[in-house]
N, C-alpha and C positions, 0 to 999 in steps of 0.2 A: 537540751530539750526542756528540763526546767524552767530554764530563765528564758526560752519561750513562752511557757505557759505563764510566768510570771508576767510577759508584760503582755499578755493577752489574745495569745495567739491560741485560737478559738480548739484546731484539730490537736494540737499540745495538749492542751486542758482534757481536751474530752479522753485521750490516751491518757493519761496521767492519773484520772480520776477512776478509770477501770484499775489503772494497776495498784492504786492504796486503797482501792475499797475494801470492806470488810470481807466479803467474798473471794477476791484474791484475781488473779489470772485465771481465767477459765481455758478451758479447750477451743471453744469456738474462737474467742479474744485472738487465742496465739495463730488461728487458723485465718485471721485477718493481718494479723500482723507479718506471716509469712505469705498469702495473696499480693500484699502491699510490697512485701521484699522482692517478690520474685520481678518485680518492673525494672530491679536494679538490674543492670547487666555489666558487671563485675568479673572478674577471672570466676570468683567463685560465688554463689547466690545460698541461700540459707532453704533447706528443707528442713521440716517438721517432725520428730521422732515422737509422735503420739504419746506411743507408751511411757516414758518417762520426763513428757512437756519440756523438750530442751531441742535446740537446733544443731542440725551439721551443716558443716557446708563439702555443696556440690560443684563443679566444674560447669565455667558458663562461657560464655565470648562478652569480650568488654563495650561496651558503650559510655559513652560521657554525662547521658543526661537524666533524671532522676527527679520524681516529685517530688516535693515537701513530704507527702505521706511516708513515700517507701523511705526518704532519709531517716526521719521517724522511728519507719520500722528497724532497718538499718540498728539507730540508738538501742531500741527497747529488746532487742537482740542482743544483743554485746552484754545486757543489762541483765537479762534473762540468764544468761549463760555464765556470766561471773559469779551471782546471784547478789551482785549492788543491787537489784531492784527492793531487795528486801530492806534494802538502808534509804529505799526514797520514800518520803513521808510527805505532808501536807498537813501547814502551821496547825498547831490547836486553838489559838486564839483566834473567837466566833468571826472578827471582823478580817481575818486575812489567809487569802486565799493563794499564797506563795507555797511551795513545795522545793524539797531541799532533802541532799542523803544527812542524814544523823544517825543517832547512834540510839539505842534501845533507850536510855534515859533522857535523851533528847527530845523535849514535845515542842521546841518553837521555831521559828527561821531564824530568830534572831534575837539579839538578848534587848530587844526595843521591845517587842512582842512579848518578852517571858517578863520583861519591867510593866510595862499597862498592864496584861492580867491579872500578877501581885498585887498592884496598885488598888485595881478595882474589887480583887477580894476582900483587901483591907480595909477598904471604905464602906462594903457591903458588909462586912463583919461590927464597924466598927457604926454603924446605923444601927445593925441590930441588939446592938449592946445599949445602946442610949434609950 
């Protein structure tokens, strides 16, 4: 789901960007995100446990075919419930808009991203010195 959003798939992005906001996962969020699941029709389908914002799953009859969304959903489920969502992040470098799991000390997608921002500290640094 990432590396959808990375190359610009628009309903990725927009899920993605609720889940690393500062704000977090809200109630409503996951109450869409299990709306979106319940189209899967799977042996078993994901219901919402309020109280404690995690999912179970329920017994369903299977079908084969499934939207883009509820796949999605499907992801940010499995995500939710391991608790990887907490290790999905989105680059800090201004100009790039890739999202990627790291790790607490991790701020970049990639050590291209973490070399241009060094870069341009040091040259901004190294202007205001002259």
């Amino acid at each position: 789901m990432a590396e959808a959003a990375n190359q610009g798939d628009e309903l990725a992005l927009d899920l993605l960007k609720v889940v690393t906001s500062r704000r977090g996962i809200t109630l409503p969020f996951l109450r869409r995100i299990r709306d979106a699941a319940q189209e899967v029709q799977l042996e078993t389908i994901p219901e919402l446990d309020e109280s404690n914002r995690k999912f179970f799953w329920k017994k369903s009859a299977p079908d084969a075919t499934i939207s883009l969304e509820a796949a999605y959903a499907m992801v940010l489920i499995q995500l939710i419930n391991t608790d990887l969502v907490e290790r999905l992040q989105k680059c800090s470098a201004e100009d790039c808009e890739k999202y990627y799991f790291g790790t607490l000390k991790q701020s970049f997608c990639s050590e291209t991203c973490a070399v241009r921002i060094r870069a341009r500290r040091r040259r901004s640094k190294q202007q205001l010195q002259e």
